[in-house]
N, C-alpha and C positions, 0 to 999 in steps of 0.2 A: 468291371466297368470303370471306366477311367471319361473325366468331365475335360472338354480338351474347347477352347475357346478362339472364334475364329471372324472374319470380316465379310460378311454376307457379299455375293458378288452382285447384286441387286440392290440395294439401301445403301450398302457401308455402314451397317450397325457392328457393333463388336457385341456376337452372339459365344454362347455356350449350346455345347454337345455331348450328352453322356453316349461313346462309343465303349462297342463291346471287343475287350481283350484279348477274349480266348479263340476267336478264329482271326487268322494269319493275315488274311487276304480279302478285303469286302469290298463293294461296290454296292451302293444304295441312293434314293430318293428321298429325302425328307425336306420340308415346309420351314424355310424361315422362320422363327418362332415371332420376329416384327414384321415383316412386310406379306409374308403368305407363299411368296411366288418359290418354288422348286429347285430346290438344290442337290446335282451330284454329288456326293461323297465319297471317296475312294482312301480309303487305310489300310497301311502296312504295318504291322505286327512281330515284333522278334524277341520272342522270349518275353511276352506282355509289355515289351519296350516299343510304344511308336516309334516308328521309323521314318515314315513318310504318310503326310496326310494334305489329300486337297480335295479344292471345293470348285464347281464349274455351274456355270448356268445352263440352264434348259433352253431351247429355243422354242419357241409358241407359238 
């Protein structure tokens, strides 16, 4: 697991995320941990090296 820290596209709080390193390729949903509302998550993985990591908002 690696804590990887980023800018809520919803608030603009500067949040932290413990993502998991040993699959390559994710796409997931997880909860702002300040405001609540839903955030895309999409990470790349290369050799437990992030690579590429963003965040997108939900439409509601």
């Amino acid at each position: 697991m690696k804590e990887h820290y980023f800018t809520c596209p919803y608030c603009w709080e500067n949040i932290s995320m413990l993502i998991d390193n040993s699959v390559s390729k994710q796409t997931y949903i997880e909860d702002c941990e300040v405001c609540c509302n839903p955030i895309q998550v999409s990470v790349h993985f290369s050799n437990s090296e992030l690579i590429d990591f963003q965040v997108d908002s939900i439409e509601q």
